[in-house]
Structures are given as C-alpha cells and as structure tokens.
C-alpha positions in Angstrom: 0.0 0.0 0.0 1.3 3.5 -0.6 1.8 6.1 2.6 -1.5 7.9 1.4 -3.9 4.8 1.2 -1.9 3.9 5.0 -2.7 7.1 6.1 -6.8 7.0 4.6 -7.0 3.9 6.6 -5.3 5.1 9.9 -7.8 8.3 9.5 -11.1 5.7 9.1 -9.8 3.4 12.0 -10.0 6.9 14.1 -13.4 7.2 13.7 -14.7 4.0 14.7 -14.5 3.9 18.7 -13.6 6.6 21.3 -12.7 10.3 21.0 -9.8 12.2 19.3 -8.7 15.5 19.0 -7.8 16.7 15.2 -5.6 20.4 15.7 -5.7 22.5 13.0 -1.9 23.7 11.6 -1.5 26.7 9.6 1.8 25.6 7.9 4.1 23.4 7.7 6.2 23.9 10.6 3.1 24.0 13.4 1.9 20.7 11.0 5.4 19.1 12.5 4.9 20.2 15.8 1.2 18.9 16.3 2.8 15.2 15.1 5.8 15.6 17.7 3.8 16.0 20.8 1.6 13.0 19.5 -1.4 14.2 17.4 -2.5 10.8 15.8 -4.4 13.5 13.0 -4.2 17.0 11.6 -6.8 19.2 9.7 -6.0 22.0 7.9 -7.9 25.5 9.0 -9.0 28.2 6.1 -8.9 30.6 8.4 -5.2 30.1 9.5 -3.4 29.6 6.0 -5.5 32.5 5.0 -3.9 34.7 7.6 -0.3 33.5 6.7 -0.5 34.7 3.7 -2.4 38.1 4.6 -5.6 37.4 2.9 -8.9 37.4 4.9 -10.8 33.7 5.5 -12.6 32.2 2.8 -10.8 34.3 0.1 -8.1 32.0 -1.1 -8.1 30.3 -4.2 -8.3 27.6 -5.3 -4.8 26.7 -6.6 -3.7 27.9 -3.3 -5.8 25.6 -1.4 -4.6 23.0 -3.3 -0.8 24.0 -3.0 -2.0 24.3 0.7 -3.1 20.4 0.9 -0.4 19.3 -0.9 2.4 21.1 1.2 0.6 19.8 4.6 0.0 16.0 3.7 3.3 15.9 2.0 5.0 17.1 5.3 2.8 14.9 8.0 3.6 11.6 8.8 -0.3 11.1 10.0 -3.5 11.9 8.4 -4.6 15.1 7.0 -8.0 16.5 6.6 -8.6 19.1 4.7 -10.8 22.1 5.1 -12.0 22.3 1.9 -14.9 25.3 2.5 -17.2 25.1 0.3 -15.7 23.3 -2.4 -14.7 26.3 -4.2 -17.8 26.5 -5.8 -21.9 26.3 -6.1 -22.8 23.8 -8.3 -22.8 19.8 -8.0 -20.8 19.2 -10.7 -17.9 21.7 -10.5 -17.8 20.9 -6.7 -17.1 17.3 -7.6 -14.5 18.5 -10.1 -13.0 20.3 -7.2 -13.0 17.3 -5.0 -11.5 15.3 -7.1 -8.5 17.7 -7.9 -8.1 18.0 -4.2 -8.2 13.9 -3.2 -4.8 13.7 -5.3 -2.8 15.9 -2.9 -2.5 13.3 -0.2 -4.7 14.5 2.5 -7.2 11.3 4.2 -10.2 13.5 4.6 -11.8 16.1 3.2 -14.9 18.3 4.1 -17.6 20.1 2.3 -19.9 23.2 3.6 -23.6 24.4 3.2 -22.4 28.1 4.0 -23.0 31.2 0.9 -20.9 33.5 2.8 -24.0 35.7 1.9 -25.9 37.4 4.9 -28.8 38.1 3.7 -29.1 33.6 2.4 -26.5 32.5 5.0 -26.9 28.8 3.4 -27.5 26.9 0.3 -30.6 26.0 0.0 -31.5 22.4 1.5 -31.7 20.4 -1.9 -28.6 22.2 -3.4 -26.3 21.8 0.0 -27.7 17.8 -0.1 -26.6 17.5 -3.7 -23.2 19.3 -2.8 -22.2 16.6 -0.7 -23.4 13.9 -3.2 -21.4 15.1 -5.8 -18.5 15.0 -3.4 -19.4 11.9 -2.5 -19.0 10.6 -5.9 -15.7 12.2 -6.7 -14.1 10.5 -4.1 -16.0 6.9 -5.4 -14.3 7.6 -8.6 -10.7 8.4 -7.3 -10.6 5.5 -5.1 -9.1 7.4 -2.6 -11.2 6.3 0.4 -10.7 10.0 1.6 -13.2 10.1 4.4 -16.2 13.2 3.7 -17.4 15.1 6.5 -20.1 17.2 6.0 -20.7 20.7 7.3 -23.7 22.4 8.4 -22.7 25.9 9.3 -26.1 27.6 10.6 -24.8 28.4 13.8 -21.4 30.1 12.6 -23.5 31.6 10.0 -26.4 33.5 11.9 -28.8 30.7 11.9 -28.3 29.1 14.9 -31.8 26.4 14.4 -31.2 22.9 15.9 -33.6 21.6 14.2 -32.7 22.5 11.0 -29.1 21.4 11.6 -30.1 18.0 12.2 -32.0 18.1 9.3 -29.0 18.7 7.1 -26.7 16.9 8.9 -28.7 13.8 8.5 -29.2 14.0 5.0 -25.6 14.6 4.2 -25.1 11.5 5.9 -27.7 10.2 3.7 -25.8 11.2 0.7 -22.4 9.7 1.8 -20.8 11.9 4.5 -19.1 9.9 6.8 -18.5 12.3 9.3 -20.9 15.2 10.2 -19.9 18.6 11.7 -21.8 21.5 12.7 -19.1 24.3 13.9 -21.0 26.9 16.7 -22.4 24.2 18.9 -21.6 25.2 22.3 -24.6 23.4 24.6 -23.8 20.0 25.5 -27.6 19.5 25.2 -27.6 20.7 21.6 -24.1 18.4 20.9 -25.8 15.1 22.5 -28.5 16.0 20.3 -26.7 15.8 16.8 -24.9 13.0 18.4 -28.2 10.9 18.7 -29.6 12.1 15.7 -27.2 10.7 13.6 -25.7 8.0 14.6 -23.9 5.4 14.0 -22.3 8.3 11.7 -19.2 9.6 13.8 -19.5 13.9 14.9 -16.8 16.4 14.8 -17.1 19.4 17.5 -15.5 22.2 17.3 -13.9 23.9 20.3 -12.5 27.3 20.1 -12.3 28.4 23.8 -12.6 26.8 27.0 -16.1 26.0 27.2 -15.6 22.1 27.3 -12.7 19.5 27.7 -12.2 16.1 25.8 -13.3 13.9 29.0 -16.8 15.6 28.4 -17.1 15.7 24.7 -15.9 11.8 24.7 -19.0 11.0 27.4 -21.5 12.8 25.0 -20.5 10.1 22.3 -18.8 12.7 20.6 -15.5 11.1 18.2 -13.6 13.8 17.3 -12.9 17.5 18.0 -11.4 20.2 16.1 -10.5 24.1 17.1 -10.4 25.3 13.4 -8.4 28.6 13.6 -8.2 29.1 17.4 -4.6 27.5 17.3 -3.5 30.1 14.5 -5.3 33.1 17.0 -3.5 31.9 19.8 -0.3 32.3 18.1 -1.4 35.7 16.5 -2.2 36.7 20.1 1.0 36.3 21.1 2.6 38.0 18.1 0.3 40.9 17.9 0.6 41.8 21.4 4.9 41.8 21.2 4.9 43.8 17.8 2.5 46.4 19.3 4.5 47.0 22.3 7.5 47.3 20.5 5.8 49.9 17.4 3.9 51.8 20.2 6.1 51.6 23.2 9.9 50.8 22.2 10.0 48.8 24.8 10.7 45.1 24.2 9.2 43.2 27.6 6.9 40.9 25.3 9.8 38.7 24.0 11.2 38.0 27.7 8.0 35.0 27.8 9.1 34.1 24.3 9.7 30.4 23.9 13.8 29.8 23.8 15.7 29.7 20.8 17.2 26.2 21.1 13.9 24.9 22.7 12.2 25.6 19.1 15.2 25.2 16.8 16.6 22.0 18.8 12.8 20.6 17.9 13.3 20.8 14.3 17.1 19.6 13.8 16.0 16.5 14.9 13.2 16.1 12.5 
C-alpha cells in the first residue's frame, strides 16, 4: 500500500470507537509540531493559511488551497483533513471536479460546507447543500481514494443558529455519503448530544475554540472527534500581535522576555 492509502486507513480506523482531538496547523512547521507532541491526525484551517498569507478567510483560491493540501499531507507523517470550504464552488458538478483535484494531494479526509458567505441567504438551499455533498461523495468513489467526507452544516457560525434545522441537514448529508458530520457553533452540551443521537452510527466532529468544554466531556456525550479550526493560529497571532505592538507603540521590548527559547524551538526541528 502507498503512505497515502496507510494514512486513509489510519484516518477511518479513528473514527470508529472513542474520542480524538484533530488540531488545525496553519503551515508546515506547526503541522510538525502537532505530530511531535503526539497528534494521531491534523486538519488544515481556512482561516489560518488565510492569515499566513495576509488574505482574509474564505478568500483563497483555489490553486492555493490546493498548494496548501499538498504542502501539509506531504510534510505529516499522520492523516490530513482538509478544510476544503465550500468546495470552491456552487454547483454539484464543479464541486465534484474540485474534489476530485483535491483527493490527489495526499490528505485522508476532506470536508464540504452548506455556508454562501451571503448574509442576507446565509446557506445553500436544502436540496442544493444535499446534492453538494453527493457530488463530493461521488468524486471520491471515482478516485478510489477512500478519503473520508465530512459534512458541514454551518447555521450556527453563519447566523442561523436552528437545531432543528441542523439535524436536518446533517442527516441528510449523511444520507448522501458523509461519513463524518460537523456543525461548527455548537456550544450546549444538550444541543451536541443532540446531533450526536440524531445521527448516529455516523461519527461527529465538535468544534472547540475556547474553553467552554474539555475532551473527558465531549468523549462521554459520544462525541469522536474535535477540532479548534483557527483558534490554534489566533492563539499564536495573540502572542505576536501583542509583542509587535509594544514594541511599534512603546519601544520597549518586555513581550519577548515569555518568548519560547531559541534552542527549545530550533533543537525541535534539527531533529526532525
């Protein structure tokens, strides 16, 4: 078998039975990182590589996604999923073609959303977002991959924060061959056991960007894997805004005394 197909199947056997977590790198040097310290999977974040390259989320192309993908999985020793947005397109068909551009860079998953980035329609209309998925779904059939789908149901990032209308979507992208099901936004552990239940056996991705929850609780609510999406990359910003201000604003240079030392961080990547 070839290291992508290894890594496809390590991702699936993941899924199957108790709880992971899935950080999100921005590049390839916090990709590294997340494998040293033991993360059995990655997933890259739009938000993140949009911000190392000074563009805003959800405005990079295409080709860079794809560069993006290829640069990640070809650097990590574990499985990759990619954050894929919307598939880089409206339509069934050229969001299939998309897919299947993206399922040759090496990543083991892959996942589609239902979100416009339009206010006044926040998402795509139920039929459309169901046949979204379906095509993905059949990209990766055709490739052969195995790359695992997730599907995305972004109502309550997106200003329409409706459980019921969630679970509605959710379960009929697993209906159309999602094999994962994510709803970013859920915060109540009442609303996560929910989507949980309601789509089951199907495994559920939960996002956690702050310190509302911890694995132990997540893994209890039959949850099997959480992300943080960008939280990673704005924890790291945090930390780089706040030295580079005081220095512009203040001369002063009492930010970089808590910086991380030198051979701490270098010594970590000459062994690599």
């Amino acid at each position: 078998m070839t290291a992508s197909t290894d890594r496809v199947d390590a991702f699936r056997t993941l899924h199957e039975r108790g709880c992971f977590v899935i950080p999100n790198p921005w590049d390839v040097g916090s990709a590294r990182y997340l494998e040293m310290i033991g993360f059995k999977a990655l997933a890259t974040t739009s938000s993140g590589f949009a911000w190392s390259i000074a563009k805003s989320d959800t405005t990079v192309t295409l080709d860079e996604a794809l560069d993006h993908l290829r640069a990640i999985a070809g650097s990590a020793g574990v499985p990759v999923n990619a954050d894929f947005e919307g598939g880089f397109a409206i339509e069934p068909a050229a969001v299939a073609e998309n897919v299947g551009r993206a399922v040759t860079t090496g990543i083991a998953g892959i996942s589609i959303e239902d979100s416009t980035g339009d206010k006044a329609s926040a998402l795509f209309a139920f039929d459309l977002a169901v046949e979204r998925v379906r095509a993905a779904r059949a990209a990766i059939d055709t490739s052969a991959t195995g790359v695992l789908l997730t599907g995305r149901s972004e109502g309550f990032i997106a200003g329409r924060p409706d459980l019921a209308e969630t679970i509605r979507r959710l379960t009929a992208y697993a209906d159309a061959g999602a094999d994962c099901l994510y709803a970013p936004g859920l915060r109540s552990m009442a609303d996560i056991s929910a989507v949980v239940a309601a789509v089951a056996p199907r495994p559920v991705n939960v996002l956690v960007g702050s310190d509302f929850t911890t694995v132990a609780a997540l893994a209890a609510a039959g949850v099997r894997r959480i992300s943080v999406g960008g939280a990673l990359a704005r924890a790291a910003w945090t930390g780089f805004m706040a030295a580079a201000t005081e220095i512009a604003e203040n001369g002063t240079f009492a930010g970089l005394a808590a910086a991380v030392p030198f051979s701490e961080i270098d010594g970590r990547f000459r062994r690599t």
